[in-house]
N, C-alpha and C positions, 0 to 999 in steps of 0.2 A: 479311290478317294483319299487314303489313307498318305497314300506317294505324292499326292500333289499338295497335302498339308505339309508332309515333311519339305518339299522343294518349297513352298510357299516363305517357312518356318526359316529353314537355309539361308534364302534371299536376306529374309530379313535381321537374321543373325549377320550374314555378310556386308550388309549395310551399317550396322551397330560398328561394329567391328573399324571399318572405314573410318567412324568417325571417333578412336578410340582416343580415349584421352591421353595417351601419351604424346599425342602430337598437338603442339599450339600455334592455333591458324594465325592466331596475330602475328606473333614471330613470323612465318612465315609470308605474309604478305606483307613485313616490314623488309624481309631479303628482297621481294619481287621489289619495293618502291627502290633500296639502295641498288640494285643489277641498272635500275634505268639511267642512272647518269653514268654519263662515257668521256672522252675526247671529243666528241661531236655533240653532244649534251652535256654539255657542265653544270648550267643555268637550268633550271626549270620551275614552270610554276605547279600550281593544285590542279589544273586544268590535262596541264603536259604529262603529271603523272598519272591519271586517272586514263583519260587515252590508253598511255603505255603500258598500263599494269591489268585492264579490264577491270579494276575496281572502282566503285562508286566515289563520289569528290568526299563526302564524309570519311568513309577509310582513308582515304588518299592523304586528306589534312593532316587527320591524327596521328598516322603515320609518318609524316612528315613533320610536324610538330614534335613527335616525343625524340626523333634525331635529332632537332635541334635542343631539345632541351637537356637533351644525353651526349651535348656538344660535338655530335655527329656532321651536323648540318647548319650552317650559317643561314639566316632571313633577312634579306631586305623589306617586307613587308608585301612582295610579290612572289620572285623568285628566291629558291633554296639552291645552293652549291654546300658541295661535302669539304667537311675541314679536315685538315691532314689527320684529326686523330682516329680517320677511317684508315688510316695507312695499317694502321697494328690490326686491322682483320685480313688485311692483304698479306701481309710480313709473315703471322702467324699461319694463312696457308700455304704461302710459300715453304717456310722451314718445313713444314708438314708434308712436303713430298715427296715421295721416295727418289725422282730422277737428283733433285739436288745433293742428297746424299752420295747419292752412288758417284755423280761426277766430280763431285768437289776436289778426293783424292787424285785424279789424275789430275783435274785441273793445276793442283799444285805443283805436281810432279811435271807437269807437262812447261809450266811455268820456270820453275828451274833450271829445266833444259834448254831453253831458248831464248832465256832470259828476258822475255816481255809479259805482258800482262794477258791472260787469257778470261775468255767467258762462254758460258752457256746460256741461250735462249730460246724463247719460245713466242709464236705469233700472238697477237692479242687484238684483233681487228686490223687499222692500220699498224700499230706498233709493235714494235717486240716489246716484249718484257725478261730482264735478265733475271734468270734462277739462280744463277753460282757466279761467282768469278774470282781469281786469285791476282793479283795487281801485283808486279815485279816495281811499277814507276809509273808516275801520273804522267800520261800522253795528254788525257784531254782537257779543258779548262774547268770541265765540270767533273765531280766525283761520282764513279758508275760502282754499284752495288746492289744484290740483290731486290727487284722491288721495282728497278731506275727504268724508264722507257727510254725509246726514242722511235723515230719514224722508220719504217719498214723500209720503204722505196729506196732508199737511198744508204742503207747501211749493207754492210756485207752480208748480216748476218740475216734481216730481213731477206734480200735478195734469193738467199737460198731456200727461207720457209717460203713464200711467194712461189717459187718455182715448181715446190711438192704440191702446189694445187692446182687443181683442172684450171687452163689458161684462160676462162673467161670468170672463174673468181677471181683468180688474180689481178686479173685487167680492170674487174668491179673495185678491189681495193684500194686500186693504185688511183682509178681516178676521183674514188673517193676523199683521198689523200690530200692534205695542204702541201700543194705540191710549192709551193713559194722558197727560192734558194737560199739556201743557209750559207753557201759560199761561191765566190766565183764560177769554181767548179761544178754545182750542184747543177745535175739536169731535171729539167722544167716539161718535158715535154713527155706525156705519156704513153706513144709507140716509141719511143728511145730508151725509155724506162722498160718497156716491157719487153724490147729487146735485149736489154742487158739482163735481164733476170730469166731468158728464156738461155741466151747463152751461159749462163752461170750454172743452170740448170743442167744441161748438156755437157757442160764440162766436167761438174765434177764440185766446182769451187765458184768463190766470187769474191771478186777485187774493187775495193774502194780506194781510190785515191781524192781524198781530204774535201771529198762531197758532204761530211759529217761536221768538219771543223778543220782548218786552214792548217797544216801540220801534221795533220792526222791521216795516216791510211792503215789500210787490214786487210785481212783473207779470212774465209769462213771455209767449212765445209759442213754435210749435212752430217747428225747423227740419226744412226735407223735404229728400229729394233728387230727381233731376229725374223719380222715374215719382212722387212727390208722396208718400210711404211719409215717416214723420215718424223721424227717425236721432236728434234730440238736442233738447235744449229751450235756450230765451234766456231771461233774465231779468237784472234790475235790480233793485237795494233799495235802498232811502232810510230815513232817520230816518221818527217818526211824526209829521206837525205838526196846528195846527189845522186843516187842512185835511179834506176830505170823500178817502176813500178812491178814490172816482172818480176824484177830480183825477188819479190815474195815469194814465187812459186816456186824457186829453186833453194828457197833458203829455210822455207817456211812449212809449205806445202806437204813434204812429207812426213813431217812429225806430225802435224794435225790427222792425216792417213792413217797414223800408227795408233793414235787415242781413239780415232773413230771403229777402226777395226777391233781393237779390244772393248771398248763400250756396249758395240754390237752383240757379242757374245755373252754381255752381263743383260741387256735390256729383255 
């Protein structure tokens, strides 16, 4: 009798405990309301969050209401979307990881060597999201820095994270994807797509020619860590010259080899 008071006592010490005051649930289902808008969710109403969070439309509101009022979240009177000044909880986890740390240095170094602008990124649903980059000269019309997305499918660097997953997530990403062309050259069509990311994968590398932006091509490769699991992708962009698009891999290709293989050995 004595043992099943003390386990009784236990339980319910462990439940206490559970619900200890250092932790505050509101904050914390104020992260689950902000996790739910995305790229495929930007808009949402009290209804959309409530759904997506398993909280009641009361939490959900208030929730949503005190973002907006901590100028988190814009209202139209329906729908809420986030204002950029969620950007500084993204910025601020970014700086806070240790792969940007460790890459940055080479990226520099690796920048100087070949004289074009380098980056590190990582998958984010459809999109990558850049951790590091070191810019030798603005190739694109837009400025990329840590924080900047752009679409998986069709960038180098995507092509390569894409690849490191089992071929029917992949294939779920891509056609989840706006697939709509950004340039002439952009492909549209999602077994073309998934064969280039299946042969990128295979080879080692992947090659964009100005499917990003008209002027623009690059090469990626993967970075692993030491059980060989690929964590982030490399890449490089140049103007587009007369040159044959291959020329990347003879000109390019092996420096990228040489930062991935030392990286390997710090991850």
């Amino acid at each position: 009798m004595r043992i099943l008071t003390f386990v009784r006592f236990a339980m319910i010490f462990v439940r206490i405990m559970n619900k200890s005051s250092d932790t505050i649930s509101s904050l914390a289902k104020g992260l689950r309301v902000l996790e739910c808008f995305g790229a495929e969710t930007p808009k949402l109403s009290i209804t959309d969050v409530s759904k997506a969070t398993g909280l009641d439309r009361a939490t959900s509101r208030r929730c949503l209401l005190t973002l907006h009022a901590e100028g988190y979240a814009d209202y139209d009177g329906k729908f809420f979307t986030l204002t950029p000044r969620t950007l500084r909880l993204g910025m601020g986890a970014i700086s806070s990881l240790p792969l940007p740390q460790i890459v940055q240095p080479w990226l520099d170094q690796l920048t100087e060597q070949i004289g074009q602008s380098c980056s590190v990124s990582i998958l984010d649903g459809t999109e990558i999201v850049y951790l590091a980059r070191a810019a030798q000269k603005r190739v694109m019309s837009i400025g990329l820095m840590p924080g900047s997305r752009l679409p998986a499918h069709c960038t180098s660097m995507g092509r390569i994270l894409l690849g490191a997953l089992p071929y029917i997530k992949a294939q779920e990403i891509v056609e989840s994807s706006d697939l709509s062309p950004r340039t002439r050259f952009s492909l549209t069509d999602p077994n073309t797509i998934m064969q280039r990311i299946k042969e990128a994968h295979d080879q080692g590398y992947a090659l964009i020619d100005q499917e990003v932006e008209i002027g623009l091509r690059s090469i990626a490769v993967p970075l692993f860590d030491g059980r060989g699991n690929t964590v982030a992708a490399l890449n490089t962009g140049m103007a587009a010259t007369q040159d044959d698009v291959a020329t990347l891999v003879t000109r390019y290709l092996p420096n990228l080899l040489q930062v991935q293989s030392g990286l390997r050995r710090m991850l």
